[in-house]
N, C-alpha and C positions, 0 to 999 in steps of 0.2 A: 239310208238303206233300210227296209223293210225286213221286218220276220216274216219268218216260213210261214208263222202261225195267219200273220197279218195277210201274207199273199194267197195262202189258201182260203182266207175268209173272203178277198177282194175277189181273186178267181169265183170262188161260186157262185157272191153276187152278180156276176159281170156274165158266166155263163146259164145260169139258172131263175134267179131272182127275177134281173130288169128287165131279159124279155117275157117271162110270164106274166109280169105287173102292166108291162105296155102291153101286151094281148088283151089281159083282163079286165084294166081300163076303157080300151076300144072297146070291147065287144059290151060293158057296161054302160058306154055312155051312147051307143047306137040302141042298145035293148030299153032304157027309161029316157033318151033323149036327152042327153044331158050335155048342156053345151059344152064347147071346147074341148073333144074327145079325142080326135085328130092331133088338136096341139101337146096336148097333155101328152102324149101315146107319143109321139114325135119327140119331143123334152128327153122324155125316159130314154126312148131307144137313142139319142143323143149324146145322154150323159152315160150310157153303157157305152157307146165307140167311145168316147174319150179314156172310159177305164179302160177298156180293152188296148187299146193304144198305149197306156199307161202301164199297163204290167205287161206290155208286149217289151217294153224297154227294158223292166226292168229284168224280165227274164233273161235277156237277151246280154244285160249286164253280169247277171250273175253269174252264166254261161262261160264268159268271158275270163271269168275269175280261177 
């Protein structure tokens, strides 16, 4: 189980953090060209659904409690 502290840190990466970073990436690597901007920017938003899926549960656990 997860702290509060821990799930608010995860929460704002997962709402705030990883899709600014995969926007900023794209819009980076279309403005210098820079290869694999697409993959990168896809990776990121990837591993944010997994977190999001990830504290969707465990919210959901706590809930429960």
């Amino acid at each position: 189980m997860m702290s509060d502290k821990l799930y608010d840190i995860l929460k704002w990466i997962a709402m705030f953090f990883l899709p600014a970073l995969a926007i900023l990436t794209k819009s980076i690597c279309l403005i210098w060209d820079i290869p694999y901007g697409e993959e990168i920017s896809a990776t990121i938003v990837a591993v944010n659904a997994f977190l999001g899926a990830i504290l969707g549960i465990s919210n959901s656990i706590y809930k429960k409690k």
